[in-house]
C-alpha positions in Angstrom: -18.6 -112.3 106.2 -19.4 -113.0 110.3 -20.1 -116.4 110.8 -21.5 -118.3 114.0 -23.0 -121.4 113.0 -24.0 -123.4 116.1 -25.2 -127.5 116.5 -25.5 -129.8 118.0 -29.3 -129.8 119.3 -32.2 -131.7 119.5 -34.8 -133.9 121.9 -33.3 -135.5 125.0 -34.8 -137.0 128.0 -34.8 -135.3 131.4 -31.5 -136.6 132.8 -29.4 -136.7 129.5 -26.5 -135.1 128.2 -25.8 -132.6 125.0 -23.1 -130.7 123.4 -23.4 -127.7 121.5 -20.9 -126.4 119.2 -20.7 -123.1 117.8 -18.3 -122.5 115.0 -17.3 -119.0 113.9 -15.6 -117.2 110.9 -15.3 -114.0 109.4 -13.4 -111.9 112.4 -10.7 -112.8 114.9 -12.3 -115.0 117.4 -9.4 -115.1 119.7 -10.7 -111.5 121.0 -14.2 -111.7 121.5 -15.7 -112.9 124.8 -18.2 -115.5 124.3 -21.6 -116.7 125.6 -24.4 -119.0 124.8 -28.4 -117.5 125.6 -31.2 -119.4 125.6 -34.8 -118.4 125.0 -37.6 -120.3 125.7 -40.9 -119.8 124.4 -43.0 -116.6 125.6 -39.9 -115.6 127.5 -37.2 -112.9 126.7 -33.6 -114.1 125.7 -31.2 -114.9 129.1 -27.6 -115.4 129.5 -26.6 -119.0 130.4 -22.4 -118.9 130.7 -20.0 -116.8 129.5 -16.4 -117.6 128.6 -13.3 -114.7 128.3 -11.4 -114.0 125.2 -8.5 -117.0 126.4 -11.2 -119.1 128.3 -9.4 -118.2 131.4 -12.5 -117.0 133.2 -16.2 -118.5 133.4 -19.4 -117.5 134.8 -22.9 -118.6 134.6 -26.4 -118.3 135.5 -27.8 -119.9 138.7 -30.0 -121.9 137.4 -27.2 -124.0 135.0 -24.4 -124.0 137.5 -23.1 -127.6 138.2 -24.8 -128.4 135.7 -23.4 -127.2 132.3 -20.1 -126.0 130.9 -19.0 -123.9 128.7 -15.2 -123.8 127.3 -13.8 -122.7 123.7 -10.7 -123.9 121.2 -9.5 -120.7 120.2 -7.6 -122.6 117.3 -10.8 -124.2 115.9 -12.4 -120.7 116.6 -15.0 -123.1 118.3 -16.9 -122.4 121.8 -18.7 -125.3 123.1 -21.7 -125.9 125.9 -21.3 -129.1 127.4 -25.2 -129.7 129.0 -25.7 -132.3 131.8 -28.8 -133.6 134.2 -31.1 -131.8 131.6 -34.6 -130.4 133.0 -37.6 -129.7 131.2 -37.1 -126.3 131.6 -34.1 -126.3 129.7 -35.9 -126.2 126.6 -35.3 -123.7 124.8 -33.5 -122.3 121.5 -29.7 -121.5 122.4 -27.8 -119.0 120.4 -24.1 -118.1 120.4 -22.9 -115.0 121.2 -19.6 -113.2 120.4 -18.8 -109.3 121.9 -15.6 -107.1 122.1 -17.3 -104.8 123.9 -17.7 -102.6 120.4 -19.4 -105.1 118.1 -21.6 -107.8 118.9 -22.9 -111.2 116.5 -25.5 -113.6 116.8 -25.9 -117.1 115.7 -29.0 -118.6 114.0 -29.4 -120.7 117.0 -30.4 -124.5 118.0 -33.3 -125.8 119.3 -33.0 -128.1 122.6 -36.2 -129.8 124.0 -36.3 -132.0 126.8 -39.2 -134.3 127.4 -39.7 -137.6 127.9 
């Protein structure tokens, strides 16, 4: 049974610092390609980074760059998003993604809110 649990959410200030884990089972996670999305409320789902299958190869969208980072442990079957200088407008729910290019799964996702 596919698995992508992620955590590591909640409510942080504008300025602070979270890490979000996603933690997958049930296929071989060394060969998928992973991301993280977000979706914010009222707004359709967008890609914020993307790691390859050995992590050797990142991208990420304009608005996050500098700012977050996303890496994976291929022998925890673990990818992480390492969030920094958060913005209001980071809130959002963030989902874990992993594709092979045939077969794609979602996580549940985790809610992140930044206010003050």
């Amino acid at each position: 049974q596919v698995q992508l649990v992620e955590s590591g959410g909640g409510l942080v200030q504008p300025g602070g610092s979270l890490r979000l884990s996603c933690a997958a089972s049930g296929f071989t996670f060394s060969n998928y390609a992973m991301s993280w999305y977000r979706q914010a409320p009222g707004k359709g789902r967008e890609l914020v980074a993307a790691i390859t299958k050995a992590g050797g190869s990142t991208n990420y969208a304009d608005s996050v760059k500098g700012r977050f980072t996303i890496s994976r442990d291929n022998a925890k079957k673990t990818v992480y998003l390492q969030m920094n200088t958060l913005k209001p407008e980071d809130t959002a729910v963030y989902y874990c993604n992993a594709n092979n290019g045939i077969q794609s799964y979602w996580g549940q996702g985790t809610q992140v809110t930044v206010s003050s």
